[in-house]
C-alpha positions in Angstrom: 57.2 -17.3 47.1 54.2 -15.3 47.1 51.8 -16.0 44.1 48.1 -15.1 42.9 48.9 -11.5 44.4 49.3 -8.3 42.8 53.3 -8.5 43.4 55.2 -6.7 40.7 59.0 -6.9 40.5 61.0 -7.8 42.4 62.7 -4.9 44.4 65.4 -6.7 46.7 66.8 -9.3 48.8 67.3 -8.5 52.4 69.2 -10.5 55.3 69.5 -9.6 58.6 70.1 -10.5 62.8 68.3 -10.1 65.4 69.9 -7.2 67.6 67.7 -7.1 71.1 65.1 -9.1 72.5 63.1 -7.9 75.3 59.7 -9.2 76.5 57.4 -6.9 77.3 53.9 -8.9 78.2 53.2 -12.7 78.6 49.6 -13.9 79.0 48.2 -17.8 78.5 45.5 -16.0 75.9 47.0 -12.8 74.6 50.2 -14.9 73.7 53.8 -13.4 74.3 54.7 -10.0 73.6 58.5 -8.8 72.6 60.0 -5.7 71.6 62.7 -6.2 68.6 65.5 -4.8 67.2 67.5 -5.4 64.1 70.3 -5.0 61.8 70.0 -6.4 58.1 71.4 -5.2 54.5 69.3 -5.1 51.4 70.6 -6.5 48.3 68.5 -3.9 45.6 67.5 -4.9 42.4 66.8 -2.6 39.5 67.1 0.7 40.5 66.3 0.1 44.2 69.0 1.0 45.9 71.3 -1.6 48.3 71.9 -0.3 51.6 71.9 -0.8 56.0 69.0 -1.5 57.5 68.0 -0.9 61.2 64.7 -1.3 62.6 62.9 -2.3 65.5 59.3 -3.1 66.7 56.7 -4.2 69.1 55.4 -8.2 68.1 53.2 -10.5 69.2 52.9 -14.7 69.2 49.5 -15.6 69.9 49.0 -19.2 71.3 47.6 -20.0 68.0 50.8 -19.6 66.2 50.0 -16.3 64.3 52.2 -13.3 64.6 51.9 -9.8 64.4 54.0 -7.3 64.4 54.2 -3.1 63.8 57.9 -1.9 63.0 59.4 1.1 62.0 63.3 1.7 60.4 66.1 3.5 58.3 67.8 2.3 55.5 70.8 4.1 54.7 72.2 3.6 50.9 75.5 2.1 50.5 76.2 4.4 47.5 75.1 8.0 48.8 74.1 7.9 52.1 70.2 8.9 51.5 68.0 7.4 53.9 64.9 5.6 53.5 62.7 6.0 56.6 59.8 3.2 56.7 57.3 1.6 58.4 55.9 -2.1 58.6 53.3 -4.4 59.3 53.7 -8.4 59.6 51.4 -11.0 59.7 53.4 -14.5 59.9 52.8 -17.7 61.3 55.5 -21.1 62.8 54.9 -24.0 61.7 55.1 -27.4 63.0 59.1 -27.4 62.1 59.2 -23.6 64.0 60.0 -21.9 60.7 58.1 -18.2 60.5 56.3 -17.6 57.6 55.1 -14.6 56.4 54.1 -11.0 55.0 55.3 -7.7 55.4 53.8 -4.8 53.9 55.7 -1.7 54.2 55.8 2.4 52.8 58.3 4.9 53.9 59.6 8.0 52.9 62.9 9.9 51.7 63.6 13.6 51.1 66.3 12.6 48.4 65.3 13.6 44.8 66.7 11.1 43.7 64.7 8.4 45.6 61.3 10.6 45.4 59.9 7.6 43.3 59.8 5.5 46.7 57.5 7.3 48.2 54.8 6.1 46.2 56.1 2.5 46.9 53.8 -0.2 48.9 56.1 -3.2 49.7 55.0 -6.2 50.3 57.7 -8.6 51.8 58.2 -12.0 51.8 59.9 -13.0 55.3 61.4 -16.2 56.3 63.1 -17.0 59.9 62.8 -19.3 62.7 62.0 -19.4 66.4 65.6 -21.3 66.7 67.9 -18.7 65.2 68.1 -14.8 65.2 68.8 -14.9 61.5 65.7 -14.0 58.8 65.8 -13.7 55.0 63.5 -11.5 53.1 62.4 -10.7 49.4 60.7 -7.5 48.9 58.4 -7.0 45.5 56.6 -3.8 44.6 52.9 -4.2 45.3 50.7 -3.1 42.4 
């Protein structure tokens, strides 16, 4: 859990898979670079909205453990079929055990009048995976 930051309520849960792996770049410096795709639903709180997630994006693993990683996506809601488009950067590092750990800040955008309020959204997300599975967990809070 995040703390000390300007986090303000909790907006969602998210799980999700791992779709497609591809690398892209290896170098013993510049670390290992993959191209990701995946598929994950979002649990909303509140009045975010629960919906489909599918995303994809370009990451890097450095040697020294940090990642970083630029994604983009759509989330389509489960209750009228608006769509969310957004956009993502992580920072994360593995630990010793090869958990990932770390943040996601994203914005997006919707033409839905309904959702017009999340387009002034920053979201910063709490992300938790490992290098052994395809599976991640996620909480998402509005940033303040």
């Amino acid at each position: 859990m995040l703390s000390g930051m300007a986090l303000g309520k909790k907006l969602f849960d998210e799980s999700g898979n791992i779709s497609g792996f591809k690398v892209t770049k290896v170098h013993p410096s510049e670390g290992v670079t993959t191209e990701v795709s995946f598929i994950s639903h979002i649990k909303g709180e509140g009045k975010y909205p629960s919906g489909e997630n599918l995303g994809s994006g370009i990451l890097t693993k450095y040697p020294h453990d940090i990642i970083d990683g630029a994604y983009q996506g759509l989330l389509t809601i489960t209750k009228s079929g608006d769509q969310f488009l957004w956009w993502a950067h992580e920072k994360s590092r593995v630990t010793d055990e090869g958990k990932i750990r770390g943040l996601t800040i994203i914005t997006g955008f919707t033409n839905s009048e309904t959702l017009s309020w999340m387009n002034n959204l920053i979201i910063a997300v709490d992300v938790e995976g490992s290098i052994f599975s395809q599976e991640f967990k996620a909480t998402g809070y509005e940033w303040e």
